[in-house]
TIMAR-627183 format. One record per atom (N, C-alpha, C, O): atom name; x, y, z. Coordinates in Angstrom, 1 decimal, m for minus. Example, Ala and Ser with C-alpha at 12.3 -4.5 7.8 and 13.67 -1.06 7.14 Angstrom:
% TIMAR-627183
+------+--------+--------+--------+
: atom :      X :      Y :      Z :
+------+--------+--------+--------+
:    N :   13.2 :   m5.7 :    7.8 :
:   CA :   12.3 :   m4.5 :    7.8 :
:    C :   13.2 :   m3.3 :    7.8 :
:    O :   14.2 :   m3.3 :    8.5 :
:    N :   12.8 :   m2.2 :    7.1 :
:   CA :   13.7 :   m1.1 :    7.1 :
:    C :   12.9 :    0.0 :    7.9 :
:    O :   13.4 :    1.1 :    8.0 :
+------+--------+--------+--------+
END
This chain:
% TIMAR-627183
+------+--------+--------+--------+
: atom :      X :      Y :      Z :
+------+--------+--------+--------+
:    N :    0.8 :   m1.2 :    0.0 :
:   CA :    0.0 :    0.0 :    0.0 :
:    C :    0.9 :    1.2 :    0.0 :
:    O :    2.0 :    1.2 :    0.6 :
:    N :    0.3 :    2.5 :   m0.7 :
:   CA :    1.6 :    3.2 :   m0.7 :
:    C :    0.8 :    4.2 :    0.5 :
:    O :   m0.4 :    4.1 :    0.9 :
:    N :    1.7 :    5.2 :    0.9 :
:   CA :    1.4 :    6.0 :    2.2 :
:    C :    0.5 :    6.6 :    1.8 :
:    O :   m0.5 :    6.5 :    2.6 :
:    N :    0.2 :    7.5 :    0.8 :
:   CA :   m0.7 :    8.2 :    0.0 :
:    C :   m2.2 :    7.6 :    0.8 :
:    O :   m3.0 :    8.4 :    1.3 :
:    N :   m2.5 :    6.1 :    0.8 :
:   CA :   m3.7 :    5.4 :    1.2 :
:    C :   m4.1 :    5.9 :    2.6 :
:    O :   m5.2 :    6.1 :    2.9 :
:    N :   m3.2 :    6.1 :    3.2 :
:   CA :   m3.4 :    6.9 :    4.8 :
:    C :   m3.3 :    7.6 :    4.6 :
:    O :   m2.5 :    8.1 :    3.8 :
:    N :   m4.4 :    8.3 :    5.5 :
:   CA :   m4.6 :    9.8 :    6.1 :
:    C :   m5.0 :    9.7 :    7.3 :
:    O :   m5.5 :    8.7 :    7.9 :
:    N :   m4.4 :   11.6 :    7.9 :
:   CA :   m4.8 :   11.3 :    9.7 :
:    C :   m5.5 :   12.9 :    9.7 :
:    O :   m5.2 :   13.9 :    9.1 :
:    N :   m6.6 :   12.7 :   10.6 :
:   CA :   m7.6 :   14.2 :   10.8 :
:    C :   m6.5 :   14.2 :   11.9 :
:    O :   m5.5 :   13.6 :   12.4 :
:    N :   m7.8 :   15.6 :   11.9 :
:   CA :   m7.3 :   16.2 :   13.3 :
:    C :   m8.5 :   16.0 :   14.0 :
:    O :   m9.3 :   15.3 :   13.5 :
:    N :   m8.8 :   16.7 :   15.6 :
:   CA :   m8.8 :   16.2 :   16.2 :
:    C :  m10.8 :   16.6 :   16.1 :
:    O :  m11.8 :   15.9 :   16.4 :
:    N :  m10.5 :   18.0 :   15.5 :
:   CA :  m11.9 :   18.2 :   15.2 :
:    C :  m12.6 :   18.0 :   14.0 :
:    O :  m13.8 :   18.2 :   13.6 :
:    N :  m11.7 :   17.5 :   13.5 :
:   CA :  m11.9 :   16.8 :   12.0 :
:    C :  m12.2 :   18.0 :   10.1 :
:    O :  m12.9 :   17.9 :    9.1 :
:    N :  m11.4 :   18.9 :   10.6 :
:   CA :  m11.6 :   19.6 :   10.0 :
:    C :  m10.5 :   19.9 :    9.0 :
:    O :  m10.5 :   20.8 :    8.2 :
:    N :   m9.4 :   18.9 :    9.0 :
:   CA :   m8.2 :   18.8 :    8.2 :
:    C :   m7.8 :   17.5 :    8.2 :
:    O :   m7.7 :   16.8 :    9.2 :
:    N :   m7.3 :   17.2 :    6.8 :
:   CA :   m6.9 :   15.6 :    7.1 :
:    C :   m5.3 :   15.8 :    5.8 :
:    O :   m5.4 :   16.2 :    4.6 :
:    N :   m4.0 :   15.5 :    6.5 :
:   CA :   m2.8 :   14.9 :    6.1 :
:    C :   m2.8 :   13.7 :    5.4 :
:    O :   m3.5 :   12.7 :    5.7 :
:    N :   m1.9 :   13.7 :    4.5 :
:   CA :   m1.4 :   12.3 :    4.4 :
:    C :   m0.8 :   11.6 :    4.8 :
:    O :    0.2 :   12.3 :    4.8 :
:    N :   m0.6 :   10.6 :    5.4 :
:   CA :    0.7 :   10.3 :    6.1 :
:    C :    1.4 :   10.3 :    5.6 :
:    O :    2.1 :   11.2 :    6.1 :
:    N :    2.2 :    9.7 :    4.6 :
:   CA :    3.2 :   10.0 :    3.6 :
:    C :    3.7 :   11.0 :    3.4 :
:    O :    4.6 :   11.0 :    2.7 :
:    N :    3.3 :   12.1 :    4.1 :
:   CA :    3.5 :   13.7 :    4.5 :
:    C :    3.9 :   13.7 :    5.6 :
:    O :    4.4 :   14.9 :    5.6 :
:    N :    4.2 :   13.1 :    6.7 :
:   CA :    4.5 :   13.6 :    7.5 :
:    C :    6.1 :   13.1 :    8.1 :
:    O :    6.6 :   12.0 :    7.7 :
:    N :    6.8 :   13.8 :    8.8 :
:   CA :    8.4 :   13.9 :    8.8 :
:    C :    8.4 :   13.9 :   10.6 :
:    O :    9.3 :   13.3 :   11.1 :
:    N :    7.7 :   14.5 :   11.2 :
:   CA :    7.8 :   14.2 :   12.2 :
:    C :    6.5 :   14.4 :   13.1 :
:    O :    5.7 :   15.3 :   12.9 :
:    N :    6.3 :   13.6 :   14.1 :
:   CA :    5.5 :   14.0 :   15.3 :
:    C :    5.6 :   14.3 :   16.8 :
:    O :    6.1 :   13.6 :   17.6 :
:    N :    5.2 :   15.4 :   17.0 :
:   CA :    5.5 :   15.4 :   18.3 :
:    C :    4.5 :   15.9 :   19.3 :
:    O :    3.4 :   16.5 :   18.9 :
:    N :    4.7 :   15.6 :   20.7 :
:   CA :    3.7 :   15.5 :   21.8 :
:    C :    4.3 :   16.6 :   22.6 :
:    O :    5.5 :   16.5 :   22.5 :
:    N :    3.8 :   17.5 :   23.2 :
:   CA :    4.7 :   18.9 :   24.0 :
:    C :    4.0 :   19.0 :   25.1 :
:    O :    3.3 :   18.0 :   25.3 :
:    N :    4.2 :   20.0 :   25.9 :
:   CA :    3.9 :   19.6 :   27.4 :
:    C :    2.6 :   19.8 :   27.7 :
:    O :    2.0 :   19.2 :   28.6 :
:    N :    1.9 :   20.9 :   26.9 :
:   CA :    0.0 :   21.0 :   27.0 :
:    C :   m0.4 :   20.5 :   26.4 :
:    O :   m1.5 :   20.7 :   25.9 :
:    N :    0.4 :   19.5 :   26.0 :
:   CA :   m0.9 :   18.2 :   25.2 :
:    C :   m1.1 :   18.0 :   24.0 :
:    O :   m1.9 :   17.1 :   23.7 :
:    N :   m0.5 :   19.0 :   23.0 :
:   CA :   m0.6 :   19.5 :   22.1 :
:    C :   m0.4 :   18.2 :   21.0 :
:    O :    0.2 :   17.5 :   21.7 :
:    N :   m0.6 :   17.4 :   19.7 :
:   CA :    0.2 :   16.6 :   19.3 :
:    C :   m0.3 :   17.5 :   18.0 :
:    O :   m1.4 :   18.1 :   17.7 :
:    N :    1.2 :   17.3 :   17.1 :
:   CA :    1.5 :   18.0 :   16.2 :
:    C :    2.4 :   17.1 :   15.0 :
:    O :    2.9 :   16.1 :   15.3 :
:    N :    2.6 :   17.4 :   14.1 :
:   CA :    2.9 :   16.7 :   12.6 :
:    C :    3.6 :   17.8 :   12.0 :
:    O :    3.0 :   18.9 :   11.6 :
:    N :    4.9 :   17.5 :   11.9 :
:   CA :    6.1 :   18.7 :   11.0 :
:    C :    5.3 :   17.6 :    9.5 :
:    O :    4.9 :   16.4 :    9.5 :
:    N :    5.2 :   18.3 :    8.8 :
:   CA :    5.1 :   17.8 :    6.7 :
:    C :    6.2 :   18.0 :    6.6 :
:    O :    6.9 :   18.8 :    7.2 :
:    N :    6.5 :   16.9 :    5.2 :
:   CA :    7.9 :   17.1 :    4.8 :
:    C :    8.0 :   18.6 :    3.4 :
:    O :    6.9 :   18.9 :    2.8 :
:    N :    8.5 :   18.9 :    3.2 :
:   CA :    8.6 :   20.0 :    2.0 :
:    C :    9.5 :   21.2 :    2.6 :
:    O :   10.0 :   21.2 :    3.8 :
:    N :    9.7 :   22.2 :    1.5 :
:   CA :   10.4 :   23.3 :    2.2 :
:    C :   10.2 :   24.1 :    2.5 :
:    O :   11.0 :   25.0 :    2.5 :
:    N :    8.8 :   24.2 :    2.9 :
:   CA :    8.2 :   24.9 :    3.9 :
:    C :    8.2 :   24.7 :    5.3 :
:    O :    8.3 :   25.6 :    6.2 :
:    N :    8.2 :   23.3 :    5.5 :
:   CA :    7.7 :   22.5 :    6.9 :
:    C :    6.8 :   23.1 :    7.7 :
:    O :    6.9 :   23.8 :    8.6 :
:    N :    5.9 :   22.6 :    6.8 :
:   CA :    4.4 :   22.7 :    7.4 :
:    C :    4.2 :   22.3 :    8.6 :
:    O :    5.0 :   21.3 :    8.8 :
:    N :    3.6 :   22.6 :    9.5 :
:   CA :    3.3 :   21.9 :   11.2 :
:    C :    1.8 :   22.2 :   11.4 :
:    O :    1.2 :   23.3 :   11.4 :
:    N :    1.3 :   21.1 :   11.5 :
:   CA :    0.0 :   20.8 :   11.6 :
:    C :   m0.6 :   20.2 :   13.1 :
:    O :   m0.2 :   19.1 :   13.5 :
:    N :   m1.5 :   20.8 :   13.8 :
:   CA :   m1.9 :   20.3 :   15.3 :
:    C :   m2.9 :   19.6 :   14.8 :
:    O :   m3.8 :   19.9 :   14.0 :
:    N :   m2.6 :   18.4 :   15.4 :
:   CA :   m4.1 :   16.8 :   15.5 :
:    C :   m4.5 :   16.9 :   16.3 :
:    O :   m5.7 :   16.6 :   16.5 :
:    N :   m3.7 :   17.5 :   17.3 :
:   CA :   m5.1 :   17.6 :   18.7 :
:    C :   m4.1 :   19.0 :   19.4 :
:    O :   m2.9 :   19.3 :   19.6 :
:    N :   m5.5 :   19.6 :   19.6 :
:   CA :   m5.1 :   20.9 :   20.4 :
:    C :   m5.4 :   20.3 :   21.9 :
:    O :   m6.0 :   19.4 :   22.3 :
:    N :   m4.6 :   21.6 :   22.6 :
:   CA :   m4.9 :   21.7 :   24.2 :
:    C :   m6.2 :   21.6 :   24.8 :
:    O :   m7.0 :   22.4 :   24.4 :
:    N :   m6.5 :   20.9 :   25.5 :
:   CA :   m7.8 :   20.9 :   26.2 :
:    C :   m7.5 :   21.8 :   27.2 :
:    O :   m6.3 :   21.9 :   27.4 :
:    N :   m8.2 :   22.4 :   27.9 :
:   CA :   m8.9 :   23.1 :   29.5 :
:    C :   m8.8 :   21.7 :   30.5 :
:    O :   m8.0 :   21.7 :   31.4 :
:    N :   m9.9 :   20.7 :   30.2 :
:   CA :  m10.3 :   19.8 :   30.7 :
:    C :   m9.4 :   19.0 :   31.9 :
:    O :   m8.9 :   18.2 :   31.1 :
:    N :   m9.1 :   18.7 :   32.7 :
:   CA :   m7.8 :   17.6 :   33.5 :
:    C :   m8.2 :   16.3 :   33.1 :
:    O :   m7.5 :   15.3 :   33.1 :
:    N :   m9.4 :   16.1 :   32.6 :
:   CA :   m9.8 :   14.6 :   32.5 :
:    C :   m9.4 :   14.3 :   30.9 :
:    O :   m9.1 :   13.1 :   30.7 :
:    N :   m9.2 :   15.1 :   29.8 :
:   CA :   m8.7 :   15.1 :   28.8 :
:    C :   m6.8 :   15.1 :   28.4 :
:    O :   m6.3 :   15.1 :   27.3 :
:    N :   m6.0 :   15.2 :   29.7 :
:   CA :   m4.8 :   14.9 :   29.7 :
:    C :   m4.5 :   13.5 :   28.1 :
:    O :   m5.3 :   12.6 :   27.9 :
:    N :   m3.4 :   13.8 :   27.2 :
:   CA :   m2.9 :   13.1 :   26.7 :
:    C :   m2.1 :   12.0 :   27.3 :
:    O :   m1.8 :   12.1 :   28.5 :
:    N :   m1.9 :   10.8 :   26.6 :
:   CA :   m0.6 :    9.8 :   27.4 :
:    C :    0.5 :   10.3 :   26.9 :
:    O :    0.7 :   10.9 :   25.8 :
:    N :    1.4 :   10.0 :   27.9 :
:   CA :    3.0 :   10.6 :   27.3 :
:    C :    3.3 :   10.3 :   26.3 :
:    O :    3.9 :   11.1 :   25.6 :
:    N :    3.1 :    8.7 :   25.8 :
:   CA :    3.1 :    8.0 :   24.7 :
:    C :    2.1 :    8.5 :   23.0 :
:    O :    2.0 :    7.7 :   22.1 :
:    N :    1.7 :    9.3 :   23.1 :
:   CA :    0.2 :    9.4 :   22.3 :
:    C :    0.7 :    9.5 :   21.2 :
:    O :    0.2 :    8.8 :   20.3 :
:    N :    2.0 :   10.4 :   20.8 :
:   CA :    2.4 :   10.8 :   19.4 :
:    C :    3.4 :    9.5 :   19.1 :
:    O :    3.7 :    9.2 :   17.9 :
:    N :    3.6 :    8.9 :   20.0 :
:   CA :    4.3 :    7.3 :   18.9 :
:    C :    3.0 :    6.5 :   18.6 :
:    O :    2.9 :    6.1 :   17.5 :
:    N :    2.0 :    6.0 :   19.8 :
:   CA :    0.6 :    5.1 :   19.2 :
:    C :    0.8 :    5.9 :   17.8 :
:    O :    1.1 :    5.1 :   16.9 :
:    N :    0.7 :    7.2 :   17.6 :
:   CA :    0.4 :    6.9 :   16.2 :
:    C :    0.8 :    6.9 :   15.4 :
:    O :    0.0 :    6.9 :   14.4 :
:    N :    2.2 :    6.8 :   15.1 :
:   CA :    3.2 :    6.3 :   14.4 :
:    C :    3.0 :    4.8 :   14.2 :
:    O :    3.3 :    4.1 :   13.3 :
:    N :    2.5 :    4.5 :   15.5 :
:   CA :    2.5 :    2.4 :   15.5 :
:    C :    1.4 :    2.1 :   14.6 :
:    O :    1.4 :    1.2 :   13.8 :
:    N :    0.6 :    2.6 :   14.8 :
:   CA :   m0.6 :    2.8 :   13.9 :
:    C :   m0.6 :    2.9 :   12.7 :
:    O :   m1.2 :    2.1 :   12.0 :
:    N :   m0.1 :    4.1 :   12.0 :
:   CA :    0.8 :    4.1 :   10.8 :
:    C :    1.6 :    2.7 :   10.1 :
:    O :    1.6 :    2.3 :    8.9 :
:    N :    2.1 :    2.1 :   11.2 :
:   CA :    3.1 :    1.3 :   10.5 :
:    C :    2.4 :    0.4 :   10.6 :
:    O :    2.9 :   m0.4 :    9.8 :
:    N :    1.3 :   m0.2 :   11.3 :
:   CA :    0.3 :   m1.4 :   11.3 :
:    C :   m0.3 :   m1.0 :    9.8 :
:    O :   m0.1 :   m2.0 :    9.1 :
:    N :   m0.9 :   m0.1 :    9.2 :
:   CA :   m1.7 :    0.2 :    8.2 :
:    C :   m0.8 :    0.4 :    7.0 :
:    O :   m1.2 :    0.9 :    6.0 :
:    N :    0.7 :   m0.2 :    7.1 :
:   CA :    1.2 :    0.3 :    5.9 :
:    C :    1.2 :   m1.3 :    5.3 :
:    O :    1.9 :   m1.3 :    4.2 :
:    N :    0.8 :   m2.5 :    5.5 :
:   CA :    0.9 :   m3.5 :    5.1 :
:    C :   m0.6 :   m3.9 :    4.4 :
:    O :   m0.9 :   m4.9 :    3.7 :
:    N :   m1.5 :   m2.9 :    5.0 :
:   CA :   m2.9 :   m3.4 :    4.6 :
:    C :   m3.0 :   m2.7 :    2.8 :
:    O :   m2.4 :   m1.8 :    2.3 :
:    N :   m4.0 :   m3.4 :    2.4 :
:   CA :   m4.4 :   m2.9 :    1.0 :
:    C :   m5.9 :   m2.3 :    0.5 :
:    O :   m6.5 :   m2.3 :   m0.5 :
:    N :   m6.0 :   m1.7 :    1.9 :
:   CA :   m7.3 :   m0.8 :    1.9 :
:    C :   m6.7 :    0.8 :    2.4 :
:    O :   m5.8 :    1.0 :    3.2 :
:    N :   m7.1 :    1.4 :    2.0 :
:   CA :   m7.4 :    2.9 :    2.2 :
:    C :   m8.0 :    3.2 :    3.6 :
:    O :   m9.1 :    2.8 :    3.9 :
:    N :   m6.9 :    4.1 :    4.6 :
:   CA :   m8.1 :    4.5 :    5.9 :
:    C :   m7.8 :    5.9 :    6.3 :
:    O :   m6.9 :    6.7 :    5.7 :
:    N :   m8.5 :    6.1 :    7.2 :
:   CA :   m8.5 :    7.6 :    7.6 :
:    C :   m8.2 :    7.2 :    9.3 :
:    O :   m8.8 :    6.3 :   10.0 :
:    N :   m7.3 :    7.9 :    9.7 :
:   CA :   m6.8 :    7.7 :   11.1 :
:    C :   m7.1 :    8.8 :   12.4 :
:    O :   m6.7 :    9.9 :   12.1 :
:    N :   m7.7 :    8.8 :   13.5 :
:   CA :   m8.1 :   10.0 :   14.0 :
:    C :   m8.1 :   10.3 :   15.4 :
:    O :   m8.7 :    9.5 :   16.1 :
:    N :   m7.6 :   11.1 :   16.0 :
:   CA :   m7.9 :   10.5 :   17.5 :
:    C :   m9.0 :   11.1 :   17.8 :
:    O :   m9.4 :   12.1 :   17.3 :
:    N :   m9.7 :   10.2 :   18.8 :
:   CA :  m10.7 :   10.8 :   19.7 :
:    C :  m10.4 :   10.5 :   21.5 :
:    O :   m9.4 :    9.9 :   22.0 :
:    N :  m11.8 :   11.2 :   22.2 :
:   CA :  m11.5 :   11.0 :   23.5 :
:    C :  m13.2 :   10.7 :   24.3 :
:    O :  m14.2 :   11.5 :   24.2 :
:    N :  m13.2 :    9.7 :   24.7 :
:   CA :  m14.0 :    9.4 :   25.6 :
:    C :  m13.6 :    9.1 :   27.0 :
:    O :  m12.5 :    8.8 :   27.5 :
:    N :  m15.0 :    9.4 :   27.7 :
:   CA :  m14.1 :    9.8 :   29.8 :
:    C :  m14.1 :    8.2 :   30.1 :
:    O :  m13.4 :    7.9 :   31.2 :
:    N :  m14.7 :    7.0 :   29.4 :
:   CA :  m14.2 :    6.1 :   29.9 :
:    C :  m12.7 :    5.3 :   29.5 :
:    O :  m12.1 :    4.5 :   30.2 :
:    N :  m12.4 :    5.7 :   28.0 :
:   CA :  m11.4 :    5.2 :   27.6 :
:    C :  m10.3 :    5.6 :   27.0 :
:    O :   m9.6 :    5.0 :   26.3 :
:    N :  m10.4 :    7.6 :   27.7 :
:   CA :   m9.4 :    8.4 :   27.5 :
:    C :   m9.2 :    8.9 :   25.6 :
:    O :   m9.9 :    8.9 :   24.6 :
:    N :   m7.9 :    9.2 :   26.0 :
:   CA :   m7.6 :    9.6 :   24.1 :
:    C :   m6.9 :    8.1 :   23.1 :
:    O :   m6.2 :    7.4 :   23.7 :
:    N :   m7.2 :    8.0 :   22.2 :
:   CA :   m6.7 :    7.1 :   21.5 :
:    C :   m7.2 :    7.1 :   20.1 :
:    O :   m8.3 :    7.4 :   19.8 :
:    N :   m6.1 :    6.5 :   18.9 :
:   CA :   m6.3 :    6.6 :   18.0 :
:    C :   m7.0 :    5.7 :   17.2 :
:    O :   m6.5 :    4.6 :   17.3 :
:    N :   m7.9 :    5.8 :   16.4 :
:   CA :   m9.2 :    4.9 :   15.9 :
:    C :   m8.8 :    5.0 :   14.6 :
:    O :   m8.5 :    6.1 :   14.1 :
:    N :   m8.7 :    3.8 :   13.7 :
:   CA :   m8.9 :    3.8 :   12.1 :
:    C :  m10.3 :    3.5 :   11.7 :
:    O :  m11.2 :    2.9 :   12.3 :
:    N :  m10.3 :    4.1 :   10.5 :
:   CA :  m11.7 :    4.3 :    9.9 :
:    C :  m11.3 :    3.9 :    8.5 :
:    O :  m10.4 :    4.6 :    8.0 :
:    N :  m12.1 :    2.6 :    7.6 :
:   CA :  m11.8 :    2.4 :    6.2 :
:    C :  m12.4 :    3.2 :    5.9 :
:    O :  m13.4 :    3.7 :    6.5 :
:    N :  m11.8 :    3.7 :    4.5 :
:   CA :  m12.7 :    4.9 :    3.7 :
:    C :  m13.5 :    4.5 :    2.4 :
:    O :  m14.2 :    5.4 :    1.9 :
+------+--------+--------+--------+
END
C-alpha cells in the first residue's frame, strides 16, 4: 500500500494529512500533538489541540501510538482515515476508519 492510502484528521476533523506527508511527530507539554510535513516549507500541523479539561490529559506516549498505527496500516491494502478521539471512559486514542 503506498502511504498516500493513509490519512490522519485532526482532532476536530476539519483537516486531514497524508501520512506520507509527514516527517515528524510530536507531543509537547500542553498536550498539544502535532505533525512537522515534509517539503520546504515544513508545514506543522496540530491533530489535537490543548484541552482546558484535567480529564482530557494526553498519554505521554500518544504521538508514537500513532506512528504504530501508521506502521500497522502500511501493510494493509485498503485505504483508511486515522483520527484521535477522547471518551471519559477510555481516555484519548487513536481509531482507524476504512474509507
Amino acid at each position: 500500500m503506498a502511504a498516500s492510502d493513509v490519512w490522519v484528521a485532526k482532532d476536530d476533523g476539519t483537516e486531514l494529512i497524508r501520512a506520507g506527508n509527514i516527517a515528524a511527530v510530536s507531543l509537547d507539554y500542553n498536550g498539544n500533538v502535532t505533525a512537522r510535513l515534509v517539503g520546504g516549507d515544513a508545514a506543522v500541523v496540530t491533530l489535537v489541540a490543548h484541552r482546558t479539561q484535567d480529564d482530557e490529559h494526553r498519554p505521554e506516549q500518544f504521538h508514537r501510538q500513532l506512528i504504530g498505527v501508521l506502521a500497522e496500516l502500511s501493510d494493509s491494502a485498503d485505504s483508511y482515515v486515522v483520527r484521535p478521539v477522547h471518551d471519559k471512559s477510555g481516555g484519548w486514542r487513536w481509531v482507524t476508519e476504512p474509507l
